[in-house]
C-alpha positions as CSV (number, residue, x, y, z in Angstrom):
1,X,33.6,13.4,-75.2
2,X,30.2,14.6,-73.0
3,X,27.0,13.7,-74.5
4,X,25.4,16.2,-76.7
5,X,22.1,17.3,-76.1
6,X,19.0,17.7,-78.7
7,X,19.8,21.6,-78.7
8,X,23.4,20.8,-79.5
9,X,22.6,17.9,-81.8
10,X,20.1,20.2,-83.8
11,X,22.3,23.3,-84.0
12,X,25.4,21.0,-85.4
13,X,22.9,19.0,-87.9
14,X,21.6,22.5,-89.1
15,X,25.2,23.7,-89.6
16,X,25.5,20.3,-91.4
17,X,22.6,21.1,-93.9
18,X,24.0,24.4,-94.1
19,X,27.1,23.9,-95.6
20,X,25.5,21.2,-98.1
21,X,22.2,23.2,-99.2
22,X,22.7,26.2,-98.4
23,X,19.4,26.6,-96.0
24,X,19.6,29.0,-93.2
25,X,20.4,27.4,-89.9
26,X,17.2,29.0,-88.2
27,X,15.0,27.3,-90.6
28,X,16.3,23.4,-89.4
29,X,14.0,22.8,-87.6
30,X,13.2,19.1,-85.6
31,X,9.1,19.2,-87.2
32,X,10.8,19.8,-90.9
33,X,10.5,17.4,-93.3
34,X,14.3,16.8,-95.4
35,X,12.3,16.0,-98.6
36,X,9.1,18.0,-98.2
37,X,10.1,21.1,-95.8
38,X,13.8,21.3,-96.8
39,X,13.7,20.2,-100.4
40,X,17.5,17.9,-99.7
41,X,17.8,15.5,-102.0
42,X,18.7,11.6,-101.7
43,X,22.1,12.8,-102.4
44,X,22.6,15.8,-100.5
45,X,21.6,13.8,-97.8
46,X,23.9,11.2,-98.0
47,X,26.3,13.8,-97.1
48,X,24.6,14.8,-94.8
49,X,24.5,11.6,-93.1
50,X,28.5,11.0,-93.5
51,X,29.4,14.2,-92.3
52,X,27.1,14.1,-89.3
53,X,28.3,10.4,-88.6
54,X,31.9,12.5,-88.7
55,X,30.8,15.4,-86.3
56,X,28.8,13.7,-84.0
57,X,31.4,10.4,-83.8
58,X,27.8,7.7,-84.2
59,X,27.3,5.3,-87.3
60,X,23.9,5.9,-89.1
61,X,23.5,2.2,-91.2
62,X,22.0,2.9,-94.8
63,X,19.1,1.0,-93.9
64,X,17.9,3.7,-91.0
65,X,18.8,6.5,-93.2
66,X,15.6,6.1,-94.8
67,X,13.5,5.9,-91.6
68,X,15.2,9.4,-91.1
69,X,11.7,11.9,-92.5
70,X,12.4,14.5,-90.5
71,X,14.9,16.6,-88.7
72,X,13.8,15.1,-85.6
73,X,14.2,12.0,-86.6
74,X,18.0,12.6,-87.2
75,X,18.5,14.4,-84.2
76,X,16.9,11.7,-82.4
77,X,18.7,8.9,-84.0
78,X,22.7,11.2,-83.3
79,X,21.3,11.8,-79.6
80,X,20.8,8.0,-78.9
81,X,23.5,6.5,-81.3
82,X,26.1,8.7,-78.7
83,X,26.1,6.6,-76.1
């Protein structure tokens, strides 16, 4: 499987979010805050993170899922934790 790049990571995490909150893909963006930006809640997000650890084939530990504040973070985390 090629290495996904941020845009690619982004655009799959957004369709992620989607399908659990609701929230328009456009609006994921990597400066948005889950909690504060996004309003996704401690267990919305743990969906989040199992279905991206799913799509994007990487293992997020529960113990960085809380270092995880914003988008970027995520897409950050995905991009490294591919290879």
């Amino acid at each position: 499987m090629a290495l996904l790049s941020t845009e690619e990571v982004l655009a799959g995490l957004a369709e992620l979010i989607n399908d659990e909150t609701g929230i328009a893909t456009d609006t994921v963006e990597m400066g948005k805050s889950f909690t504060d930006d996004l309003d996704i809640d401690s267990i919305s997000m743990m969906t989040i993170v199992v279905n991206a650890e799913e799509k994007f084939d990487v293992k997020i530990p529960d113990e960085e899922v809380k270092n995880l504040k914003s988008v970027g973070d995520a897409v950050d985390f995905i991009v490294k934790a591919q290879v």
